[in-house]
N, CA, C and O of each residue as an XYZ file, in Angstrom:
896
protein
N     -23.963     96.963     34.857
C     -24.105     96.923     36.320
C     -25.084     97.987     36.804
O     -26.047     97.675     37.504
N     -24.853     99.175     36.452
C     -25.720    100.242     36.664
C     -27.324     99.920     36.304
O     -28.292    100.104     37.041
N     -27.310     99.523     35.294
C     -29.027     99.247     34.544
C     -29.570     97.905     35.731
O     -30.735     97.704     36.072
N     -28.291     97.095     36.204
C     -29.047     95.835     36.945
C     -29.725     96.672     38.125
O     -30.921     96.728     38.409
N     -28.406     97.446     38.868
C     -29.112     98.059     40.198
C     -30.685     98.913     39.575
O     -31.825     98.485     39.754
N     -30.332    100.100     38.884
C     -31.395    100.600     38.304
C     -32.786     99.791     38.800
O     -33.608    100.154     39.641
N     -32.758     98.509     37.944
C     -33.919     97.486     37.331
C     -34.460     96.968     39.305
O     -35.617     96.985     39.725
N     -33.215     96.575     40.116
C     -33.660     96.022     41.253
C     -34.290     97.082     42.092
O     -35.176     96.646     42.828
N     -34.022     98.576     42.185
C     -33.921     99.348     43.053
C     -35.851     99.915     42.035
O     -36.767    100.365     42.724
N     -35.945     99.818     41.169
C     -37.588    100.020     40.561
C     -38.521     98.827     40.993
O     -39.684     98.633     41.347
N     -37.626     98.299     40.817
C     -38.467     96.318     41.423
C     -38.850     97.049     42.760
O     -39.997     97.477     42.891
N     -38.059     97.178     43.602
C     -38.366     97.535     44.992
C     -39.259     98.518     45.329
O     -40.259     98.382     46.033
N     -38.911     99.383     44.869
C     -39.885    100.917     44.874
C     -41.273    100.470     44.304
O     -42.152    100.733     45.124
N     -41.736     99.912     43.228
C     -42.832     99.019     42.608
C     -43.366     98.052     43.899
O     -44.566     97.790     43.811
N     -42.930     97.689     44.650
C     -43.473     96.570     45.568
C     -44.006     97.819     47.076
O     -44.683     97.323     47.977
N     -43.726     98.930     47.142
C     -44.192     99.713     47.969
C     -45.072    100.762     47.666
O     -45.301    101.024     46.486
N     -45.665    101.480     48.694
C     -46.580    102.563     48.464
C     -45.915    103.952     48.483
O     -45.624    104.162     49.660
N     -45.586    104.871     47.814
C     -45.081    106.598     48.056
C     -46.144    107.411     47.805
O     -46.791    107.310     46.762
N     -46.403    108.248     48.699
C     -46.958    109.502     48.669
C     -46.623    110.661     49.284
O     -46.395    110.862     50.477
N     -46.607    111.709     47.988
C     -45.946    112.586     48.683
C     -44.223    112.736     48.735
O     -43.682    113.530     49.505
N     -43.718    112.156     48.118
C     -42.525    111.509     48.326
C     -42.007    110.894     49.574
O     -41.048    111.133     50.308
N     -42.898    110.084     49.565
C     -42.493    109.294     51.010
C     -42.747    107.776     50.480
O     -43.730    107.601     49.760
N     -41.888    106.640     50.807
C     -41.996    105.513     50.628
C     -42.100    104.635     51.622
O     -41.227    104.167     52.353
N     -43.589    104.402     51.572
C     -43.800    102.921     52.691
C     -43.126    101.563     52.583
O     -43.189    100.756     51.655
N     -42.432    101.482     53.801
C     -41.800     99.935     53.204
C     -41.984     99.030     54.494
O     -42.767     99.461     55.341
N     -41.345     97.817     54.734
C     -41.580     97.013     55.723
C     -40.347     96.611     56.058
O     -39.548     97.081     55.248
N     -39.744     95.865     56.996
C     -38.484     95.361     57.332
C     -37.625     94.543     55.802
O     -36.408     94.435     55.654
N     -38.657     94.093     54.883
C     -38.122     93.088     54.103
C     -37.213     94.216     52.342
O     -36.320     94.120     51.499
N     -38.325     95.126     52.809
C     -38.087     95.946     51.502
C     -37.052     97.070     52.141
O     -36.119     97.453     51.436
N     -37.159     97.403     52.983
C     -36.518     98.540     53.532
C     -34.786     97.466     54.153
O     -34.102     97.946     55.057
N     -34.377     96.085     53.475
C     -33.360     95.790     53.830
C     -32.616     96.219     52.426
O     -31.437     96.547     52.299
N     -33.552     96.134     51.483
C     -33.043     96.173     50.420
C     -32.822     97.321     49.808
O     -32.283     97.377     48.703
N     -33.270     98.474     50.552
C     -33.137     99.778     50.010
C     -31.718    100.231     50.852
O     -30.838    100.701     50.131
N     -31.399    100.128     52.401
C     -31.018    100.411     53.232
C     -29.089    100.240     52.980
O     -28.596     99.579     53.894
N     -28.510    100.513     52.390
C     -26.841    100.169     51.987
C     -27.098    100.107     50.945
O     -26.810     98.938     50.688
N     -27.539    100.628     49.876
C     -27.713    100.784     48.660
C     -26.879    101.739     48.168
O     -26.158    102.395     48.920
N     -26.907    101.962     46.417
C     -26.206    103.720     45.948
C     -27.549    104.802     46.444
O     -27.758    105.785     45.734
N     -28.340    104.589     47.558
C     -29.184    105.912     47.385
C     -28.875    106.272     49.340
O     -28.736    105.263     50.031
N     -28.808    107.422     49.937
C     -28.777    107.315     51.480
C     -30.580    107.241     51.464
O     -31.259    107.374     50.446
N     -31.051    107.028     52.688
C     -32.232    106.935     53.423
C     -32.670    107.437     54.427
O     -32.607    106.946     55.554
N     -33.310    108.780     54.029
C     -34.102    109.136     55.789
C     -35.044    107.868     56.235
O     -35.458    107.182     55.301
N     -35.405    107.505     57.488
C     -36.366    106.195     57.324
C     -37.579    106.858     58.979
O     -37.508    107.054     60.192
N     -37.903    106.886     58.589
C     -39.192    107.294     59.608
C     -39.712    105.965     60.721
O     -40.774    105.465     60.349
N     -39.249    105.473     61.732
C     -39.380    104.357     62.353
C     -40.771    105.216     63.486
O     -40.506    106.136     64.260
N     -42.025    104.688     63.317
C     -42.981    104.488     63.883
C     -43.968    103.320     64.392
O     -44.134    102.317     63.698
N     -44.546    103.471     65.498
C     -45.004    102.294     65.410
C     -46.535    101.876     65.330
O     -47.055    100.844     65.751
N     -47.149    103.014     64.639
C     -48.458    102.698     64.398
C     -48.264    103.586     62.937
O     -47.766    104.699     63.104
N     -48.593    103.223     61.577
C     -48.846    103.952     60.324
C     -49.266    105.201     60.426
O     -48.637    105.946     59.675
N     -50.121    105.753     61.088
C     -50.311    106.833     60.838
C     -49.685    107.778     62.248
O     -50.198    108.731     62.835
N     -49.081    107.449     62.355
C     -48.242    108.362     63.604
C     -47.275    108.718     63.107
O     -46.241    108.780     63.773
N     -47.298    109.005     62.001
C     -45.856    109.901     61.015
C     -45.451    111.300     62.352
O     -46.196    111.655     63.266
N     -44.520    111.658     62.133
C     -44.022    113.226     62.657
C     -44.647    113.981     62.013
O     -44.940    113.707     60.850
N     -45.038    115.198     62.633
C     -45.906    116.120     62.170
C     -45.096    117.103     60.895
O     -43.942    117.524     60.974
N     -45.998    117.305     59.802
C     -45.335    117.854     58.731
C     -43.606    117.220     58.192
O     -42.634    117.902     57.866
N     -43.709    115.958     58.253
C     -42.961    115.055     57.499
C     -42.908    114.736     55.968
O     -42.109    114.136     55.249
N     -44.237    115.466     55.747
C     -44.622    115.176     54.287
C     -43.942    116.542     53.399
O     -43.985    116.496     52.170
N     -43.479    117.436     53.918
C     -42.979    118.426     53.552
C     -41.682    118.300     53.573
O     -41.201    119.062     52.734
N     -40.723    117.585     54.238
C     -39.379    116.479     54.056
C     -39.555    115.801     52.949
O     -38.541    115.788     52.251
N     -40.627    115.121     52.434
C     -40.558    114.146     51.433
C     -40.500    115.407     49.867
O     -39.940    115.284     48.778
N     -41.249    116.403     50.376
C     -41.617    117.693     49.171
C     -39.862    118.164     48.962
O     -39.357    118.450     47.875
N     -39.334    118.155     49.938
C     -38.059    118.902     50.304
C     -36.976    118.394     49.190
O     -36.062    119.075     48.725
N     -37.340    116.829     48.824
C     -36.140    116.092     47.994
C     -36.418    115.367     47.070
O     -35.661    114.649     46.417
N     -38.470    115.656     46.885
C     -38.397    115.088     45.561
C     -37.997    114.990     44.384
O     -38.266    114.060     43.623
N     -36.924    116.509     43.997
C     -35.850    116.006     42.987
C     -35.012    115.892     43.261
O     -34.139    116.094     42.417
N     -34.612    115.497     44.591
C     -33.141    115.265     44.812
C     -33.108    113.528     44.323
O     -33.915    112.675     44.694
N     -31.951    113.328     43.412
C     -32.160    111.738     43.136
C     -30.856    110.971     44.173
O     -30.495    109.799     44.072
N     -30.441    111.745     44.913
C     -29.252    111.025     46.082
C     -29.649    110.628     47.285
O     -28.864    109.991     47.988
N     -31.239    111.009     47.835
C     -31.936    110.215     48.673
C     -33.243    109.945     49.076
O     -33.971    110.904     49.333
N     -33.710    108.693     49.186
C     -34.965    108.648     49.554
C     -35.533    108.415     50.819
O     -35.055    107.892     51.825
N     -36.662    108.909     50.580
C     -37.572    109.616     52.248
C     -38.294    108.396     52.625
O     -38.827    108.155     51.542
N     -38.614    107.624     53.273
C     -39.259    106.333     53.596
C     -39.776    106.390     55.121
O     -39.188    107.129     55.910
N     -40.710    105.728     55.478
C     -41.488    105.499     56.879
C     -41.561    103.898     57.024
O     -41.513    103.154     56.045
N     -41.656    103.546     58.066
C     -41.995    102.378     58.377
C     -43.063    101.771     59.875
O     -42.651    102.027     61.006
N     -44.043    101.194     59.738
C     -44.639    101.211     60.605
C     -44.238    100.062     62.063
O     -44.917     99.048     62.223
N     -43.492    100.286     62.680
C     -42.750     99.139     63.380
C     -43.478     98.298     64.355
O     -42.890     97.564     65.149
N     -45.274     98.455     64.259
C     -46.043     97.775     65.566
C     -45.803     96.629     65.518
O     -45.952     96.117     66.627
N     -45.360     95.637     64.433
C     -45.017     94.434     64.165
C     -44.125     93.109     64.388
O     -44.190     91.915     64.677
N     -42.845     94.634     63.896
C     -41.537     94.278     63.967
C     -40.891     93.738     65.556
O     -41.206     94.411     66.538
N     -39.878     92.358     65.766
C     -39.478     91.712     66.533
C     -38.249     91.168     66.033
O     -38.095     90.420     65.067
N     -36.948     91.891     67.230
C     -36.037     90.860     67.147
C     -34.865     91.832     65.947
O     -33.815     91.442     65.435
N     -35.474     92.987     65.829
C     -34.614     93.643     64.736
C     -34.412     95.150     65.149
O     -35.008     96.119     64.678
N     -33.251     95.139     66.327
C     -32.834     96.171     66.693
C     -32.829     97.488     65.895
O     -33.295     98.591     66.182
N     -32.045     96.971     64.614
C     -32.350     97.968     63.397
C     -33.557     99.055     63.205
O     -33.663    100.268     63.019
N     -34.390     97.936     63.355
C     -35.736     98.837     62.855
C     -36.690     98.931     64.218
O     -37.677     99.650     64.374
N     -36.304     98.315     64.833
C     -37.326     98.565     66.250
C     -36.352     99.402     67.388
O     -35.529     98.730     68.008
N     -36.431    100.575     67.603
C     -36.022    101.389     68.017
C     -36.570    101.730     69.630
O     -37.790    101.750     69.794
N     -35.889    101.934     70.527
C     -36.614    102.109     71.726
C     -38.045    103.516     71.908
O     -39.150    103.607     72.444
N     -37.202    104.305     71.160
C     -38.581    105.393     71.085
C     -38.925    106.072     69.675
O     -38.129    106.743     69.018
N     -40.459    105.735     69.270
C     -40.683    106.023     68.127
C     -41.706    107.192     68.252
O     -42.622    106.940     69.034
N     -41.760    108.575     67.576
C     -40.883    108.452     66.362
C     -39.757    108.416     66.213
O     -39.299    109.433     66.733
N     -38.536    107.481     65.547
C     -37.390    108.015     65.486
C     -37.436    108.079     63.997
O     -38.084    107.360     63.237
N     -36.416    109.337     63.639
C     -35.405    109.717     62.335
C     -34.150    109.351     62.212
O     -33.165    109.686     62.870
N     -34.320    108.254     60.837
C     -32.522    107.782     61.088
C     -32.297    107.472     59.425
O     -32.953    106.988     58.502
N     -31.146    107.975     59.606
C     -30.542    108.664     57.977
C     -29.030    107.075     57.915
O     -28.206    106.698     58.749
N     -29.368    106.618     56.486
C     -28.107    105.624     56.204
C     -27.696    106.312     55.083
O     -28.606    106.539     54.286
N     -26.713    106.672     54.811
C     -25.287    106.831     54.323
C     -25.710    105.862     52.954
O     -26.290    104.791     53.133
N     -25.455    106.216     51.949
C     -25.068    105.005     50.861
C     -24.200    104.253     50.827
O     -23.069    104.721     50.959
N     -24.308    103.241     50.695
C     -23.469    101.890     51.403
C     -23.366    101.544     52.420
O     -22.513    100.690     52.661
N     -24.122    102.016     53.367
C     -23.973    101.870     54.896
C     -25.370    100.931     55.627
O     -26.482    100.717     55.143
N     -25.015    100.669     56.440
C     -26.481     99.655     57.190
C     -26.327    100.152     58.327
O     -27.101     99.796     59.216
N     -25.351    101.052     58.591
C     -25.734    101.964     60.299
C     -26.135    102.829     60.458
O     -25.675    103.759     59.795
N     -26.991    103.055     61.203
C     -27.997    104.545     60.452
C     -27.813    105.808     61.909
O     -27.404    105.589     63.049
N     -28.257    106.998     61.337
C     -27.303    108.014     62.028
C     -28.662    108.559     62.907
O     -29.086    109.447     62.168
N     -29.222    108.525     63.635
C     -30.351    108.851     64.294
C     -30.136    110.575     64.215
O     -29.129    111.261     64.395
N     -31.408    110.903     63.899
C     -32.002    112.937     63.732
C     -32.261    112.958     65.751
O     -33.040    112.337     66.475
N     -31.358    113.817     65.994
C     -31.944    114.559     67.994
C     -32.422    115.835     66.986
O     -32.038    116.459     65.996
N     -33.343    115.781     67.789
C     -34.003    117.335     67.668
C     -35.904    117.611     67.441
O     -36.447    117.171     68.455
N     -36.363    117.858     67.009
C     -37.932    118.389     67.211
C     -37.902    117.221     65.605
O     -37.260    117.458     64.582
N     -38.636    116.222     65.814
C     -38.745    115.533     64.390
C     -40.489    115.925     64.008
O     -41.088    115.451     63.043
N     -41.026    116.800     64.922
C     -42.122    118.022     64.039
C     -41.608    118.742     63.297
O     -42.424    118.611     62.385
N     -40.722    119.592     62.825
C     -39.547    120.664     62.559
C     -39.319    119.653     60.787
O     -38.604    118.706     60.462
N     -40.289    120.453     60.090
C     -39.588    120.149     58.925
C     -38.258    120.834     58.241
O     -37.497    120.272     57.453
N     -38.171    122.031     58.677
C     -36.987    122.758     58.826
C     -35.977    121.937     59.427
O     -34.801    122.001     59.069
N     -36.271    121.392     60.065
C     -35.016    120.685     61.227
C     -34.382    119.585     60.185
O     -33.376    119.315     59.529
N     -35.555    119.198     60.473
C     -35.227    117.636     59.234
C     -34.793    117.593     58.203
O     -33.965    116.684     58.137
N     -34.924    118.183     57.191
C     -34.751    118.526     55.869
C     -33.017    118.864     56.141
O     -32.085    118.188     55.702
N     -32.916    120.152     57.023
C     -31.388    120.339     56.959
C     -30.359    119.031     57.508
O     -29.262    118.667     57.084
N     -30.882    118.709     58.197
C     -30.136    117.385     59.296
C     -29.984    116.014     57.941
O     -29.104    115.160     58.047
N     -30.827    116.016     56.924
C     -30.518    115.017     55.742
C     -29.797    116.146     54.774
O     -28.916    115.583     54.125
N     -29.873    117.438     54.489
C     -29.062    118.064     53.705
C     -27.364    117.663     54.354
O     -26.487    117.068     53.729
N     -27.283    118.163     55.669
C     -25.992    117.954     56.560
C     -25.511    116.726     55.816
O     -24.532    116.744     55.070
N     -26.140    115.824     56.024
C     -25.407    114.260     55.696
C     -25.593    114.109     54.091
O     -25.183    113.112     53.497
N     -26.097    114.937     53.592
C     -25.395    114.496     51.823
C     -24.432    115.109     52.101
O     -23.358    114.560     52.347
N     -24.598    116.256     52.119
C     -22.885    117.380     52.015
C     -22.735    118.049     52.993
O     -23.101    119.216     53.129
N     -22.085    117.260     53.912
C     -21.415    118.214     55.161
C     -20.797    119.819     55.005
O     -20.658    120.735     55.816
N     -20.531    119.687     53.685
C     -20.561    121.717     53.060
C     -20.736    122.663     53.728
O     -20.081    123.557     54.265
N     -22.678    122.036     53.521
C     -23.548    122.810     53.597
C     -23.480    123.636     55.077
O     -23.823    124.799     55.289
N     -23.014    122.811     55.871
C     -22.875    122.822     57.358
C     -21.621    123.932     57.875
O     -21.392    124.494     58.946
N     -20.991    123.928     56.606
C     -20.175    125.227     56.459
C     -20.894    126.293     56.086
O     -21.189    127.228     56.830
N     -21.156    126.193     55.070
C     -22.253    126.937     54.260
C     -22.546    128.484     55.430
O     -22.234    129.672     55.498
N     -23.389    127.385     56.228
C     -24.564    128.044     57.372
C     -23.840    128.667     58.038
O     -24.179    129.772     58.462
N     -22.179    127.910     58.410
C     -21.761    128.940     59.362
C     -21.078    129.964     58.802
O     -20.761    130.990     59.405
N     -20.796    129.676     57.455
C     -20.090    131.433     56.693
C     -21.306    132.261     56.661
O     -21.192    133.435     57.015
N     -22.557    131.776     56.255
C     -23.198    132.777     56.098
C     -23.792    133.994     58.568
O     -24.116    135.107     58.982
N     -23.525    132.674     59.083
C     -23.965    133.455     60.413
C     -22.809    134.295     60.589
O     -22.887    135.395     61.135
N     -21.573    133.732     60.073
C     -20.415    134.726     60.677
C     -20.703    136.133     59.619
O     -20.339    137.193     60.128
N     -21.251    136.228     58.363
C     -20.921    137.090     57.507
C     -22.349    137.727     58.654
O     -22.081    138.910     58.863
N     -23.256    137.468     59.168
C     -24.500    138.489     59.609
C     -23.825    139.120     60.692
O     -24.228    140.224     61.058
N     -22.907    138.609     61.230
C     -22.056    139.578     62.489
C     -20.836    140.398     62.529
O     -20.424    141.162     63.402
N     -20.233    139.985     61.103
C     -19.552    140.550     60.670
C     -19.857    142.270     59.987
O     -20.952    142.826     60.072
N     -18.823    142.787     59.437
C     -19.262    144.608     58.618
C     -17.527    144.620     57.934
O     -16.467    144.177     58.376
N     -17.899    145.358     56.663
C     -16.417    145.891     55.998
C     -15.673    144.778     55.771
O     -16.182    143.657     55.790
N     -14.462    144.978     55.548
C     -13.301    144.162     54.862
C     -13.813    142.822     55.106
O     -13.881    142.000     54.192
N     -14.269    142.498     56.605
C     -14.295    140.966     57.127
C     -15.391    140.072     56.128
O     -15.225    138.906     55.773
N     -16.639    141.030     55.759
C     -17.959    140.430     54.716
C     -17.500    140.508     53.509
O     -18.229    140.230     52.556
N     -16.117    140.930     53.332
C     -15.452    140.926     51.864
C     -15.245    139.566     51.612
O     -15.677    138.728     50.821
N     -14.222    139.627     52.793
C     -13.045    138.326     53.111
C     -14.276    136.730     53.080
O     -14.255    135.816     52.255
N     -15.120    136.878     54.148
C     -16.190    136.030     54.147
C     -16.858    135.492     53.046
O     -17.240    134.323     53.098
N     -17.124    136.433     51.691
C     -18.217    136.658     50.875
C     -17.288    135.237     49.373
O     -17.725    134.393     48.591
N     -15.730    135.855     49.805
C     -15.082    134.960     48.812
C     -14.495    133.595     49.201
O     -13.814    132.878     48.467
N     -14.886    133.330     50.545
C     -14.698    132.243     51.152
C     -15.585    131.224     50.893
O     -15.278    130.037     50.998
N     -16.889    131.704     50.494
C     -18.295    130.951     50.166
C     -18.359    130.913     49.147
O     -18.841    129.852     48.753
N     -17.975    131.907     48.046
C     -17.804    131.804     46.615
C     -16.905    130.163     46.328
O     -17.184    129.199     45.616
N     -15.833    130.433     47.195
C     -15.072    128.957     46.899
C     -15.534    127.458     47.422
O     -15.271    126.398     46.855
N     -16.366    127.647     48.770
C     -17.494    126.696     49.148
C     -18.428    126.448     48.404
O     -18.928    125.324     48.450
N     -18.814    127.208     47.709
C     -20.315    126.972     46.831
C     -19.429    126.209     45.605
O     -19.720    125.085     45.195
N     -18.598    126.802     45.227
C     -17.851    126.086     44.133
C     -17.782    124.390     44.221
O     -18.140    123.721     43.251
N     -17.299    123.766     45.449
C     -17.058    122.789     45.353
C     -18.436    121.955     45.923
O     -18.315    120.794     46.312
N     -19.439    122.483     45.934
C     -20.848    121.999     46.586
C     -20.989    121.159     45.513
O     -20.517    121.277     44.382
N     -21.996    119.909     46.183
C     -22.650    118.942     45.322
C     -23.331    119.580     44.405
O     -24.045    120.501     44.802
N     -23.299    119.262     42.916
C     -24.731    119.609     41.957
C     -26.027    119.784     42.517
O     -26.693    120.805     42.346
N     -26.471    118.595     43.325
C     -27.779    119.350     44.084
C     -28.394    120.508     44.599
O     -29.468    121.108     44.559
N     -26.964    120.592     45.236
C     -27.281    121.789     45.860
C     -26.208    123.098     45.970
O     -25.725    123.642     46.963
N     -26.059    123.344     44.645
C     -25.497    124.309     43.682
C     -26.791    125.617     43.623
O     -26.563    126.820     43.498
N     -27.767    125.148     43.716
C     -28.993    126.068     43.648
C     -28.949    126.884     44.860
O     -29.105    128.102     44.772
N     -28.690    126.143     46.316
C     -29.162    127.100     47.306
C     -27.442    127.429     47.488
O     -27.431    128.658     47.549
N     -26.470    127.113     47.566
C     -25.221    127.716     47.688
C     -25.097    129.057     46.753
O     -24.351    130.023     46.919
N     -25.899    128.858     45.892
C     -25.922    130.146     44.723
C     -26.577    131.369     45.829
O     -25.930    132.289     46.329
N     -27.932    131.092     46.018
C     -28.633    131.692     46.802
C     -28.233    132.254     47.589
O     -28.719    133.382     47.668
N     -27.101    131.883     48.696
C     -26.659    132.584     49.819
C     -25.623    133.487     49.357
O     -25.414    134.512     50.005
N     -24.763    133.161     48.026
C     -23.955    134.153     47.732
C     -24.896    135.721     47.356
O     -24.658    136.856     47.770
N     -25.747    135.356     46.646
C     -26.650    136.499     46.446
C     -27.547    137.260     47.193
O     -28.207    138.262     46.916
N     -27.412    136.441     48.400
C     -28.251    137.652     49.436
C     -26.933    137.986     49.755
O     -26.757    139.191     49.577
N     -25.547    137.180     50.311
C     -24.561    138.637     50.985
C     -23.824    139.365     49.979
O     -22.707    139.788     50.278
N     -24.347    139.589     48.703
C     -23.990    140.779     47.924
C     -24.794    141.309     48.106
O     -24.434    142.394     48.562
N     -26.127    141.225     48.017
C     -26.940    141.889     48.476
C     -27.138    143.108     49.351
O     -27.387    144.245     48.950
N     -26.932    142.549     51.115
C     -26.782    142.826     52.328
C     -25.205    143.858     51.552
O     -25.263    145.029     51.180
N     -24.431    143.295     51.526
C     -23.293    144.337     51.087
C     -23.742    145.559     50.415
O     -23.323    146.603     50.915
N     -24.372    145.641     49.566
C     -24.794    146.655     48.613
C     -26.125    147.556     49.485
O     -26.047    148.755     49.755
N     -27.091    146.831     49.765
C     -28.038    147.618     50.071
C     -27.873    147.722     51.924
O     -28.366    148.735     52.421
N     -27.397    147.002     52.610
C     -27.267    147.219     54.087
C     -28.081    146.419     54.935
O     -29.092    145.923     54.438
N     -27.731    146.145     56.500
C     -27.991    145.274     57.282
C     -29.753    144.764     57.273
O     -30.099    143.626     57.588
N     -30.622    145.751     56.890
C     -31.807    146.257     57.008
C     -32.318    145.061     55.790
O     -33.154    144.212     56.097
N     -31.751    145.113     54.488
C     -32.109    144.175     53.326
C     -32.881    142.948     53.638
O     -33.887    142.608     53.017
N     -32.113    141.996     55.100
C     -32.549    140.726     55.301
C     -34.009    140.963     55.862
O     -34.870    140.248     55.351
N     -34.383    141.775     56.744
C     -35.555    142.145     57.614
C     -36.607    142.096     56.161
O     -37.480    141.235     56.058
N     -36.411    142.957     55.288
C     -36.872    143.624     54.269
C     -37.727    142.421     53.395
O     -38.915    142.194     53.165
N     -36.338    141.750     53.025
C     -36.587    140.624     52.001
C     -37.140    139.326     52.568
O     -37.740    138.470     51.919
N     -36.788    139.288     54.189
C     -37.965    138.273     54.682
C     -39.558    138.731     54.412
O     -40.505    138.095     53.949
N     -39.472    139.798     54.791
C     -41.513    140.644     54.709
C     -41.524    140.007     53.590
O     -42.273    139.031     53.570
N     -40.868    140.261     52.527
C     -41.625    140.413     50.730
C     -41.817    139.268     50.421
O     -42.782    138.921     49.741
N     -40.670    138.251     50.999
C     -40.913    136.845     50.515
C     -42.054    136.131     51.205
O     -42.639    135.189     50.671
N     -42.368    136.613     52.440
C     -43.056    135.878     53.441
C     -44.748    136.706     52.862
O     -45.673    135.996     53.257
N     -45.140    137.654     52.265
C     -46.057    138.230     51.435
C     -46.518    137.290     50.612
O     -47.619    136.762     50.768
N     -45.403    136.902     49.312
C     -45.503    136.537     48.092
C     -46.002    135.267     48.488
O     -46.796    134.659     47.770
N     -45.372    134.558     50.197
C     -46.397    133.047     49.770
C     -47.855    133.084     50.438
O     -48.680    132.266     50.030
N     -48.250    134.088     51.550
C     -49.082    134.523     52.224
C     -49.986    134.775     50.999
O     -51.069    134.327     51.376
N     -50.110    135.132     50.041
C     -50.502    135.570     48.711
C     -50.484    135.111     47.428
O     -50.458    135.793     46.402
N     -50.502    133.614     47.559
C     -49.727    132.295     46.411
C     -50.729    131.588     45.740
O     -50.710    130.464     45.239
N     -52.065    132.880     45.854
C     -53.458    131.448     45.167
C     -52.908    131.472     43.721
O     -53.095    130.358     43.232
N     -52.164    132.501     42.646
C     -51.889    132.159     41.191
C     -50.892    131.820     41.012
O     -50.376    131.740     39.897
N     -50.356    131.528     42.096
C     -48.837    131.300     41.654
C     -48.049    129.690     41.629
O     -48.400    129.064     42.628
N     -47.416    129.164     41.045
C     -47.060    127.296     41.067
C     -46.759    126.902     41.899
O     -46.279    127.798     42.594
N     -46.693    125.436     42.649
C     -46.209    125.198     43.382
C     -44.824    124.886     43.596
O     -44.592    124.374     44.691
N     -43.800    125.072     42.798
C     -42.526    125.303     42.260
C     -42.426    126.461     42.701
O     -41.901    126.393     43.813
N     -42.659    127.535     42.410
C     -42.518    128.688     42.516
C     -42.277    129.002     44.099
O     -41.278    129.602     44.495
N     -43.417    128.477     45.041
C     -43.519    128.290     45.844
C     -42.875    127.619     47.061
O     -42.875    127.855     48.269
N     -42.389    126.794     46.358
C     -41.217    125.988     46.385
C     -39.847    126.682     46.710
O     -39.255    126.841     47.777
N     -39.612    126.963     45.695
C     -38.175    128.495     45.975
C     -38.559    129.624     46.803
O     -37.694    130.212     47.453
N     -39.924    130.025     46.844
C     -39.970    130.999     47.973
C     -39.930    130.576     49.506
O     -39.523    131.294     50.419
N     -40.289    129.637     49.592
C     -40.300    128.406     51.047
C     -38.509    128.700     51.177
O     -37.991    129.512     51.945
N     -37.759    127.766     50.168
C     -36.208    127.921     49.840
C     -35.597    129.139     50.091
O     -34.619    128.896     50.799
N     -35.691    130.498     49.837
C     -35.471    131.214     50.199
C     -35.732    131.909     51.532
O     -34.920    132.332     52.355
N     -36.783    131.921     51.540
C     -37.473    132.274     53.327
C     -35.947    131.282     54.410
O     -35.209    131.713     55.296
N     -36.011    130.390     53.993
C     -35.127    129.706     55.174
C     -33.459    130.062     54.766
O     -32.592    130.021     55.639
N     -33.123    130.436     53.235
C     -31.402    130.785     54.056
C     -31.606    131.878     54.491
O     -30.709    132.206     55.267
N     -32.748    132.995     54.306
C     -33.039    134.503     54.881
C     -33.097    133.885     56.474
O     -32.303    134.484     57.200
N     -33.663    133.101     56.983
C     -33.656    132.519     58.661
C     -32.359    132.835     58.807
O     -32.084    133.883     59.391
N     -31.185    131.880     58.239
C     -30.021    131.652     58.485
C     -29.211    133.160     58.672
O     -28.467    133.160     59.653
N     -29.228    133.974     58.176
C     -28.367    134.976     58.602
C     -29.504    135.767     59.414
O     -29.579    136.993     59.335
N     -30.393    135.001     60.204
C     -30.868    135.848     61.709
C     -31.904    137.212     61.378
O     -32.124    138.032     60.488
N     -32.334    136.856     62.665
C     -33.581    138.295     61.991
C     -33.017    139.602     61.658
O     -33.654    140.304     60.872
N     -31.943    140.018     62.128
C     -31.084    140.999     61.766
C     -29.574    140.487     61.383
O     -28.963    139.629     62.019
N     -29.109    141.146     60.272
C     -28.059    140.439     60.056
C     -27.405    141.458     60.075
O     -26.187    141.413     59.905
């Protein structure tokens, strides 16, 4: 069963264009992706190249994530299919695996920051914890960033495999902040925000995790 979906879900992806990790599809292909085992950000526009600005950095955001794919669709065409013809485009709308009702993105859909988290939110609503242990631990001091610090230890524990990487991450900046003091986050934003300001030898992977890091350093606030 697995190898059939496999075989249909390559059939499909084969009949469209991706770049960037983004997959062009049309009403016919994008029915067949849409309630599938994969969820779907889907980019509803209505001229091709009127993507949201820095969208292509959403598609960078999950190209190894294998639990969802990033897709656009150009809707100048489309008639008669509420689904995909949307009253105002651009819209961002995320389906659930197994689902055909799709969850519309409010917010700045320029904001690859925005976006990226708003499809993290809907793999693992966790994460959405995540963010708020780590804002309460930046306002917090003493016993309470103790109490906090092992609360996330047990959140990160039960996080999806995906994203086992950045749940790691946030435990290690608030040991961090614990050890070296409030000042650390200010600190370690400069150095990281240097290292990509300064990235002509360095991979784009690499680069990659420093982007990754720069943003849970956002999350516990310019001062934490």
């Amino acid at each position: 069963m697995l190898v059939f979906v496999a075989t249909v879900l390559f059939a499909t992806l084969s009949a469209v264009q991706a770049a960037n990790g983004i997959v062009e599809v049309d009403p016919i292909s994008a029915k067949k992706l849409v309630g599938g085992s994969l969820g779907v950000l889907l980019s509803l526009q209505e001229y091709g190249w009127k993507t949201p600005e820095n969208f292509d950095q959403v598609g960078e955001a999950f190209a190894d994530n294998k639990s969802v794919l990033i897709a656009k669709m150009d809707t100048s065409d489309v008639k008669d299919n509420k689904e995909f013809k949307p009253e105002k485009t651009p819209t961002l709308r995320y389906y659930a695996p197994g689902s055909t009702t799709g969850i519309d993105f409010v917010g700045d859909a320029d904001s690859a920051e925005a976006v990226t988290e708003f499809v993290q939110f809907q793999l693992d609503p966790k994460l959405k914890q995540l963010k708020d242990l780590a804002q309460q631990f930046a306002k917090a001091s003493g016993e309470a960033r103790d109490k906090l610090l092992k609360q996330t230890e047990s959140l990160v524990d039960s996080l999806d495999e995906s994203f086992q990487r950045t749940g790691k991450l946030y435990l290690v900046l608030m040991k961090r902040v614990i050890a070296k003091g409030d000042e650390f986050i200010a600190s370690e934003k400069k150095r990281v925000q240097g290292l990509i300001d300064n990235s002509k030898s360095v991979t784009a992977e690499k680069i990659k995790d420093f982007k990754r890091r720069l943003s849970v350093l956002d999350v516990f606030g310019k001062e934490a």
